[in-house]
C-alpha positions as CSV (number, residue, x, y, z in Angstrom):
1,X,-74.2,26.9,-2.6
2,X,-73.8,28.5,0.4
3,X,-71.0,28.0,3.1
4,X,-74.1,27.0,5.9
5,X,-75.6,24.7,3.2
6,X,-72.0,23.2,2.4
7,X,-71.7,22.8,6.2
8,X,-75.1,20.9,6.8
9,X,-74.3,18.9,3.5
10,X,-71.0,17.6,4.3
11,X,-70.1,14.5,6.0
12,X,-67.7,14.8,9.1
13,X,-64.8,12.8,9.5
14,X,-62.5,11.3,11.4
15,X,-58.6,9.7,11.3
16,X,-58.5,8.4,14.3
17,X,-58.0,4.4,14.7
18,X,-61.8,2.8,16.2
19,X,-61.8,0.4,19.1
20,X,-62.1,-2.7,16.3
21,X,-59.0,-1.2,14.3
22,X,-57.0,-1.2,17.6
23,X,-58.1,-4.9,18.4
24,X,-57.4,-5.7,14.5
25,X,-54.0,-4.6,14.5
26,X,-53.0,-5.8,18.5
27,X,-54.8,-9.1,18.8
28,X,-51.6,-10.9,16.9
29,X,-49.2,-9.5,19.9
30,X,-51.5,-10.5,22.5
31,X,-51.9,-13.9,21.0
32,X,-47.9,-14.1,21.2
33,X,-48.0,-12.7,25.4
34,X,-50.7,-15.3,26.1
35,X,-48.9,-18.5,24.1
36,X,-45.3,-17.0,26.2
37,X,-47.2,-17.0,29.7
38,X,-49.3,-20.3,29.3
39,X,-45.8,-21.7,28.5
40,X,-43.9,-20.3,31.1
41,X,-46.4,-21.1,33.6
42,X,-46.5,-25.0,32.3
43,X,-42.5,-24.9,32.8
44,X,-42.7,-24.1,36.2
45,X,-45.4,-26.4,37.0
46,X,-43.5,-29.4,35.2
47,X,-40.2,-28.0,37.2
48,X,-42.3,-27.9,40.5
49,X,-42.3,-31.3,40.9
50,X,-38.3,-31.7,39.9
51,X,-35.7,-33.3,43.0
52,X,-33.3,-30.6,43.8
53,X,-30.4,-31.7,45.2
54,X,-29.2,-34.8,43.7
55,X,-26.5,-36.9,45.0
56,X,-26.2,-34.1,47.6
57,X,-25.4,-35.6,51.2
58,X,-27.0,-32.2,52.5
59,X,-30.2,-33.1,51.1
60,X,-33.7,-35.5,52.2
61,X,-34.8,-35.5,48.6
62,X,-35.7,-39.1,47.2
63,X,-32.5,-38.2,44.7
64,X,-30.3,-36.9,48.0
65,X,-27.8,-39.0,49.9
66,X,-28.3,-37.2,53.3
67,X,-29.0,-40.4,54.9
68,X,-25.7,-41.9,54.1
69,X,-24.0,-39.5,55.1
70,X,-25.6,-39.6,58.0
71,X,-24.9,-43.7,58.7
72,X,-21.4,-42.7,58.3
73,X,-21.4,-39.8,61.0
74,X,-22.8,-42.7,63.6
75,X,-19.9,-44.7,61.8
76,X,-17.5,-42.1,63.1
77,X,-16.6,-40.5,59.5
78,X,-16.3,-36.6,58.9
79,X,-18.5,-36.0,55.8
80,X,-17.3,-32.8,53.7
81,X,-19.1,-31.0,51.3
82,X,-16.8,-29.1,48.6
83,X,-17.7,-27.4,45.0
84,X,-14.3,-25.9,44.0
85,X,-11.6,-27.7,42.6
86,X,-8.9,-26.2,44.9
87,X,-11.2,-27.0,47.7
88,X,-11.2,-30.9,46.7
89,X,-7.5,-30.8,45.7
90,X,-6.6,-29.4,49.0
91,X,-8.4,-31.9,51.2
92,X,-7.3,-34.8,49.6
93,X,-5.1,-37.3,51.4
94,X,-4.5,-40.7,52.2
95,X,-7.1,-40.3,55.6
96,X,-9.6,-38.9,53.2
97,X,-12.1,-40.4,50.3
98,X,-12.6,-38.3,47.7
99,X,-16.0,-38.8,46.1
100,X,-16.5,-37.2,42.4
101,X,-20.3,-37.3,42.0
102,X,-20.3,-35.4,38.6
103,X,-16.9,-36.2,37.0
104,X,-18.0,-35.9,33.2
105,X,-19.1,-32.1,34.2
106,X,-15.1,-31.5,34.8
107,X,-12.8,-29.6,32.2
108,X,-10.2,-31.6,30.4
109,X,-8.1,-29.6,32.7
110,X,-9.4,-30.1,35.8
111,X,-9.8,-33.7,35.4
112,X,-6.0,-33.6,34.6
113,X,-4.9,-31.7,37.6
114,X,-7.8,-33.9,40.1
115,X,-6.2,-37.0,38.9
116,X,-2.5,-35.3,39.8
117,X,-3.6,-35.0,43.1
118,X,-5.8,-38.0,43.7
119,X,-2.3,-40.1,42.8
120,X,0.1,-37.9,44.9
121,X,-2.8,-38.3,48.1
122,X,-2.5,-42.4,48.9
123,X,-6.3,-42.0,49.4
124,X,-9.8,-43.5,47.5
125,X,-11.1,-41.8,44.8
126,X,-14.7,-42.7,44.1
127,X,-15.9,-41.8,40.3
128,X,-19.6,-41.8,40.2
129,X,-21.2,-42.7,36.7
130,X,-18.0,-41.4,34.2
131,X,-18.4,-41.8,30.9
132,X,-15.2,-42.6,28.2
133,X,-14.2,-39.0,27.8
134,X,-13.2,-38.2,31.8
135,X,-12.7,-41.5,32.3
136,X,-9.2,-41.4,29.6
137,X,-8.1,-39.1,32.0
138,X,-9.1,-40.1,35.6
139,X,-9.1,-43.7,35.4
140,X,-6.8,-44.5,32.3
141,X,-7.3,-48.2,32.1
142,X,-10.6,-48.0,32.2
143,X,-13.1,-47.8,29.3
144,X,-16.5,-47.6,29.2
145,X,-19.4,-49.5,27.4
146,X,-22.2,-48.3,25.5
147,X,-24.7,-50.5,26.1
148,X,-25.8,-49.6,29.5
149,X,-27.5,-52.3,32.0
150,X,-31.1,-51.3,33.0
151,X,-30.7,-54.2,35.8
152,X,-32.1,-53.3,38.8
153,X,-30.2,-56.4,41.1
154,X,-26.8,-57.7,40.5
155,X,-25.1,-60.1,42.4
156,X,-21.3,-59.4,43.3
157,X,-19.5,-62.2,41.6
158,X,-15.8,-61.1,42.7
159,X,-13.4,-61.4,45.6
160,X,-13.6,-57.1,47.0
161,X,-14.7,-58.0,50.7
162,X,-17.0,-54.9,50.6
163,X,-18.8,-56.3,47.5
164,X,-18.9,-59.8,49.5
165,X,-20.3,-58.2,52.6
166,X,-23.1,-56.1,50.8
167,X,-24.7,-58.9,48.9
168,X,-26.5,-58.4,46.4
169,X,-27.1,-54.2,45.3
170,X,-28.3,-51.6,42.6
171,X,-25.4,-51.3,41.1
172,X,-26.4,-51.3,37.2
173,X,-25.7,-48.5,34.9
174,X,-22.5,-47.7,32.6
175,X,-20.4,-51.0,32.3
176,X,-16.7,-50.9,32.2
177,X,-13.8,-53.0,30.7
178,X,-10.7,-52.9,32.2
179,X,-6.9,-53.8,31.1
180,X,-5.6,-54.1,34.8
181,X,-4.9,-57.5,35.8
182,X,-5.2,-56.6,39.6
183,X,-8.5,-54.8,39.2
184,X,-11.6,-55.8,41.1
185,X,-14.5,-56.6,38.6
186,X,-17.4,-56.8,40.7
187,X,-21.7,-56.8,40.1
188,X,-21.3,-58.1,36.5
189,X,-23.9,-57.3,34.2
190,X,-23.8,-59.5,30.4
191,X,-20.2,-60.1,31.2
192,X,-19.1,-56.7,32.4
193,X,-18.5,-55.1,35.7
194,X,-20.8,-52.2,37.0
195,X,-18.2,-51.5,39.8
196,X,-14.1,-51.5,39.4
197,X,-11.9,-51.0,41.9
198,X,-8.5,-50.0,40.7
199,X,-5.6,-49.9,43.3
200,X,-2.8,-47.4,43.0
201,X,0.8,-48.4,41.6
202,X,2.2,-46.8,44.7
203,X,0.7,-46.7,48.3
204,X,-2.3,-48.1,49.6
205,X,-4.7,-45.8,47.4
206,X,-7.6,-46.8,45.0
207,X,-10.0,-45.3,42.5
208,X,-13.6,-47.0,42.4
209,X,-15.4,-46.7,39.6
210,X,-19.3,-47.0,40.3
211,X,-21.1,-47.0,37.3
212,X,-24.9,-45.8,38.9
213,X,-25.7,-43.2,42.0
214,X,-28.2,-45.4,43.0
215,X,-27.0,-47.5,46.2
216,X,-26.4,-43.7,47.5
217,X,-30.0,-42.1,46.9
218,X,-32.0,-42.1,49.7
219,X,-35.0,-44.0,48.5
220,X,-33.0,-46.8,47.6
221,X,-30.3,-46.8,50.3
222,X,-32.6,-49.4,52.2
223,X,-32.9,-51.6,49.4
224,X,-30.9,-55.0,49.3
225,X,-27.5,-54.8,50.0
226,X,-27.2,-51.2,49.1
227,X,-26.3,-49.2,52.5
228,X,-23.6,-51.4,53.1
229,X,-21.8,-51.2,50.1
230,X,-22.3,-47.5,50.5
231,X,-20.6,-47.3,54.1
232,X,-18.3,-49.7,53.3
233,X,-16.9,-47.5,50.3
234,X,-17.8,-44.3,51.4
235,X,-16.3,-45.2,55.2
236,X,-12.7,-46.8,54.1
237,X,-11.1,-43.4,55.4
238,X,-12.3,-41.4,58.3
239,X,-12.6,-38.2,56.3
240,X,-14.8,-38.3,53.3
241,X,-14.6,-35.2,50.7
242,X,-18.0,-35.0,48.7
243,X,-17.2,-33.0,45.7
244,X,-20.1,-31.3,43.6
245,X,-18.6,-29.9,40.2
246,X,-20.5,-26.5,39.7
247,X,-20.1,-24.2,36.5
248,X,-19.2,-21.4,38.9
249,X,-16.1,-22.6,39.8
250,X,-13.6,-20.6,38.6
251,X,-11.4,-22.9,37.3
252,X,-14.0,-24.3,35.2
253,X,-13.5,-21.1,32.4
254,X,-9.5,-21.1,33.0
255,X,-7.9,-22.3,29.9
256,X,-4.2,-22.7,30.9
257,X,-1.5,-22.9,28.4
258,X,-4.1,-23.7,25.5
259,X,-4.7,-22.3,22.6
260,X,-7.9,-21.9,20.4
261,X,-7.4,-24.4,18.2
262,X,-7.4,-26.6,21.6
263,X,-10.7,-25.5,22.8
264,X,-12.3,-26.3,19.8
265,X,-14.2,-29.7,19.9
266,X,-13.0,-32.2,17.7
267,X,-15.8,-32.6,15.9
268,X,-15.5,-29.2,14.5
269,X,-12.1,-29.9,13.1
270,X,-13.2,-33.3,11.1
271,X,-16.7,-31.0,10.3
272,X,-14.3,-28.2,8.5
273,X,-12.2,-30.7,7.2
274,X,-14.9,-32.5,5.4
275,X,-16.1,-29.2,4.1
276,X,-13.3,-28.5,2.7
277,X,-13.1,-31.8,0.9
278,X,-16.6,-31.4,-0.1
279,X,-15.9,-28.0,-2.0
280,X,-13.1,-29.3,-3.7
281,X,-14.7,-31.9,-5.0
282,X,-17.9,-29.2,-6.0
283,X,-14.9,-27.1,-7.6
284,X,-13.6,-30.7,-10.0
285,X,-17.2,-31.0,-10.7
286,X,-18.0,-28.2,-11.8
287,X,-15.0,-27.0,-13.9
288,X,-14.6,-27.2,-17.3
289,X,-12.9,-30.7,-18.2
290,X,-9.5,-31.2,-18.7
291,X,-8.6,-31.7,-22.8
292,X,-7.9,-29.7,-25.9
293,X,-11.0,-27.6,-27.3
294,X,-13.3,-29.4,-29.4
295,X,-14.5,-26.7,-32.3
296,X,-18.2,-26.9,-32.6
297,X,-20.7,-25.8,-35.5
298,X,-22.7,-22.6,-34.5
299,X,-26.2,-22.6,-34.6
300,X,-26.6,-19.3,-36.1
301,X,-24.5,-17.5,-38.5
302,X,-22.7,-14.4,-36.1
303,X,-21.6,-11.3,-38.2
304,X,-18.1,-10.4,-37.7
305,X,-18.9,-6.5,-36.8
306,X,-21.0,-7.7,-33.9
307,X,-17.8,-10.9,-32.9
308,X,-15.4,-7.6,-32.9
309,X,-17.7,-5.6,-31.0
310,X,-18.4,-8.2,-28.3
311,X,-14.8,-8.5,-27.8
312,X,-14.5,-4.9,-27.3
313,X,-16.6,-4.4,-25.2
314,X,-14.9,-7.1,-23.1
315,X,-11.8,-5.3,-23.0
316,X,-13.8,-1.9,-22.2
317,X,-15.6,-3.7,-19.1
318,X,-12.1,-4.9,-18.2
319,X,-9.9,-2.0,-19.0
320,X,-7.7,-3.9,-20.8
321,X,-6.3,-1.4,-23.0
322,X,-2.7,-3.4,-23.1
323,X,-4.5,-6.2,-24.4
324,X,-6.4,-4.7,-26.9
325,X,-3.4,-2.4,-28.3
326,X,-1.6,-5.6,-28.7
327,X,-4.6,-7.1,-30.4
328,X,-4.3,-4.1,-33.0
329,X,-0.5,-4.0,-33.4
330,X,-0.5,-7.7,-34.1
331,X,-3.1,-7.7,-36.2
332,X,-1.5,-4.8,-38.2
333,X,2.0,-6.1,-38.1
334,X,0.9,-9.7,-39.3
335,X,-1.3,-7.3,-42.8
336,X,1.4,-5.0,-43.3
337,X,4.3,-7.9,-43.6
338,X,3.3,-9.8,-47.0
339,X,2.6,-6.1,-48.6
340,X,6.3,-5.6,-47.9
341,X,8.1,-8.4,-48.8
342,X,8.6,-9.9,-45.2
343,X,7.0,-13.7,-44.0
344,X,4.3,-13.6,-42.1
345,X,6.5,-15.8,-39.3
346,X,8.9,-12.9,-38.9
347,X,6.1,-10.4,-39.0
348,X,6.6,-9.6,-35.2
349,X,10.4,-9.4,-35.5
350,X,11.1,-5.4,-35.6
351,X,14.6,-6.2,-36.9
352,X,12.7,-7.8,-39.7
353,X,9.8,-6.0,-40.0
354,X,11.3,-2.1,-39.6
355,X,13.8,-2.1,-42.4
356,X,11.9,-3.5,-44.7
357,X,8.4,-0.8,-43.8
358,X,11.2,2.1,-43.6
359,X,12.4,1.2,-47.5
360,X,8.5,0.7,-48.9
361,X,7.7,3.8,-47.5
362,X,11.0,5.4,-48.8
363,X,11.8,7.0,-45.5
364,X,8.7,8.9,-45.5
365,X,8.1,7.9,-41.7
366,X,10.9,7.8,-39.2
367,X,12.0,4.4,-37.9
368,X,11.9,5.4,-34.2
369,X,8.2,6.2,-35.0
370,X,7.5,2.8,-36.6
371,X,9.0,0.9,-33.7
372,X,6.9,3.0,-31.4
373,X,3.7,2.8,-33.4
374,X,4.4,-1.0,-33.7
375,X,5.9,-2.1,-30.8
376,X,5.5,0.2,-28.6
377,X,4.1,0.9,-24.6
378,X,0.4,0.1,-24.1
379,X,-1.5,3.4,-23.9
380,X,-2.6,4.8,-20.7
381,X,-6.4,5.3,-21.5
382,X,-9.3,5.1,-23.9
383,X,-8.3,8.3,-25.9
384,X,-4.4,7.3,-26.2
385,X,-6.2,3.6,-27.6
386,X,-8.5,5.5,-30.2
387,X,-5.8,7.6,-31.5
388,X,-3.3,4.4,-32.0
389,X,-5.8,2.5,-34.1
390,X,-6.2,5.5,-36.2
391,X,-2.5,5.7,-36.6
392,X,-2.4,2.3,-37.4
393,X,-5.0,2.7,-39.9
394,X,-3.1,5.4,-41.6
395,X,0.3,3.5,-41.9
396,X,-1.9,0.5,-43.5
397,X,-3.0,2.7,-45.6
398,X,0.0,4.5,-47.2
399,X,1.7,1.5,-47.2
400,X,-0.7,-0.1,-49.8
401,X,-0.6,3.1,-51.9
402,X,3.0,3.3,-51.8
C-alpha cells in the first residue's frame, strides 16, 4: 500500500475534550455554584426584612427604644449610649441608672467586675431578660424559672409605687424567685414575679430585674401601662447609662487570672469524665475474667513439632532471646538431673546440680563451663541462641553415654 493510499484510508483523529465532554465533566460544579447563589440570595432576602437595632434607644425600628428615650429627654434625663465595659463601669454612680440590655452576652468576668461597680455606685441597675447563669453573679438572690410566661397583660399585684402608677403592662417573659424578704415582687405570672426590684444592703441603690424588653420597644411603648413603667424606671436618676454588650469589646476575650481548665465549659468536664467511666467499664467487659484457668479438650489433635514451633516463632517476633534460652536451660537442666542422680526439685540448684554433672562426666567438662552453659547470661542474638541449644544438645548427649 502506498503512503497516499494509507493517507486517504486512514481515519483522523483527535484528543481534544468536545463541547458535550466539557459540559459532562463541569455540569456537577455548576450545579454546586447555582444551589450556593440561590441560597445566599434567599439568606439575604429572609435577612432583608430583619429589625436592626434592638433595644437600641438610637433606633425607630418596631424592636428600638428611641422613643423612650426620647420621653425621658422631655422628662429632663440625659440618655447615654455605651458598648465597653470600662465605658459602663466608669459612668456609673448613684445620679446615674445603669441599664444592662444584654447581660447573659457578658463574660463570667465582666459580670463579676459590673456587679463590683454597680454595688460601690449607690445607683439602679436595670437587668433586662437575665437568665440563671448571669444572674448568680449580678443578682445573687435571684433565680430564674424555666417555664417562661407567654402573657401578654399582667396586672402589678405589689406595693413598688412605679408598678402601682403604670397599671397594668407587658411585662411577661422569664419569671423569677427570690430569697430577699425586702424584694419587690411585682406583675405576677402563675405565682411568680416578672419584675423584682432588689434594694442594695448599703445606700439608696437597687437592681431591677425585668424579665421581657417589651414595655421598652417602640411598638409596644403605647400599649397599656407600658410607657410609664418605662419612665418611671428608666427616669429614677437624671443620668441613664444604656449599655449594649458587643463581642468587640475587648474585655470580652481577656481571661484574667484563669487558667484553661477554667475556660472550659462545665459540660465538657462531666462529658470527659463520663468517657472515661464509659471505657473502663468497656475495658472490665471485655477482659478476660478473673479466676484460675479452666483446661479445655482440643478439638483437633496439634503435633508437638508444630506447638514448639509456634512458640518459637513467638519469641522470634518478640526477640525474646532471654526467654527462650531460659526455656532451653530449664528444660535441659530439669532431663539432665534424674540421669545423674539429683531430684528433679533441686534440678535448678547449681550447687546441686554442678557437682554432681562434673563427677558423671568425670571432669571431662570444666565446672566454670557447666555453670555458664547452664546458668548462665542470656545471649545477645539469634546466632549466640543457636549455638547454646547446640551446646546443650551435646552436654545431653555425652551425659547419657557416659
Amino acid at each position: 500500500m502506498t503512503e497516499a493510499t494509507f493517507q486517504s484510508t486512514s481515519t483522523p483523529t483527535s484528543v481534544s475534550p468536545t463541547a458535550r465532554q466539557r459540559w459532562t465533566r463541569a455540569r456537577g460544579v455548576v450545579l454546586a455554584v447555582v444551589i450556593l447563589l440561590a441560597a445566599a440570595i434567599a439568606i439575604a432576602a429572609v435577612r432583608s426584612n430583619a429589625q436592626h437595632g434592638q433595644l437600641d434607644p438610637r433606633s425607630a425600628d418596631p424592636s428600638g427604644s428611641r422613643a423612650v428615650a426620647e420621653l425621658l429627654a422631655d422628662e429632663g434625663v440625659s440618655t447615654r449610649v455605651v458598648s465597653t465595659l470600662d465605658g459602663a463601669r466608669a459612668a456609673a454612680g448613684p445620679d446615674t441608672t445603669l441599664l444592662i440590655a444584654a447581660p447573659d452576652l457578658l463574660t463570667d468576668r465582666q459580670q463579676t467586675l459590673l456587679r463590683t461597680a454597680a454595688e460601690n455606685s449607690g445607683g439602679r441597675t436595670i437587668l433586662i431578660s437575665p437568665t440563671s447563669p448571669s444572674l448568680g453573679i449580678l443578682a445573687p438572690a435571684v433565680t430564674a424559672d424555666p417555664v417562661t410566661s407567654f402573657d401578654s397583660k399582667l396586672s402589678p399585684r405589689c406595693d413598688l409605687p412605679a408598678a402601682k402608677r403604670a397599671g397594668t403592662a407587658d411585662t411577661g417573659g422569664i419569671r423569677y424567685t427570690t430569697t430577699d424578704p425586702i424584694a419587690d415582687a411585682c406583675y405576677l405570672s402563675e405565682g411568680l414575679p416578672t419584675l423584682l426590684r432588689i434594694p442594695a444592703l448599703k445606700g439608696d441603690g437597687d437592681t431591677v430585674v425585668l424579665g421581657a424588653p417589651d414595655i421598652l420597644y417602640n411598638s409596644r411603648l403605647d400599649k397599656h401601662g407600658n410607657a410609664s413603667l418605662a419612665l418611671q424606671l428608666l427616669g429614677s436618676r437624671p443620668h441613664l447609662v444604656w449599655y449594649l454588650p458587643s463581642l468587640s469589646d475587648p474585655s470580652a476575650t481577656e481571661a484574667g487570672d484563669q487558667g484553661f481548665f477554667d475556660l472550659l465549659p462545665s459540660g465538657w468536664l462531666w462529658g470527659t469524665l463520663q468517657l472515661f467511666i464509659a471505657a473502663g467499664l468497656a475495658a472490665f467487659w471485655r477482659a478476660r475474667r478473673l479466676g484460675p484457668l479452666v483446661p479445655e479438650r482440643l478439638p483437633v489433635a496439634i503435633r508437638a513439632s508444630e506447638t514448639v514451633e509456634g512458640r518459637a516463632r513467638l519469641y522470634r517476633k518478640a526477640n525474646a532471646r532471654d526467654r527462650a534460652a531460659t526455656a532451653l536451660r530449664s528444660t535441659t537442666r530439669t532431663r539432665l538431673a534424674p540421669l545423674v542422680g539429683v531430684p528433679v526439685t533441686q534440678a535448678h540448684a547449681p550447687e546441686s546440680l554442678l557437682p554432681a554433672l562434673s563427677a558423671q562426666l568425670r571432669g571431662q567438662r570444666d565446672g566454670q563451663a557447666l555453670h555458664s552453659l547452664l546458668f548462665g547470661p542470656s545471649p545477645h542474638d539469634d546466632a549466640a541462641l543457636i549455638s547454646l541449644a547446640d551446646q546443650l544438645d551435646a552436654l545431653e548427649r555425652e551425659v547419657r553415654h557416659s
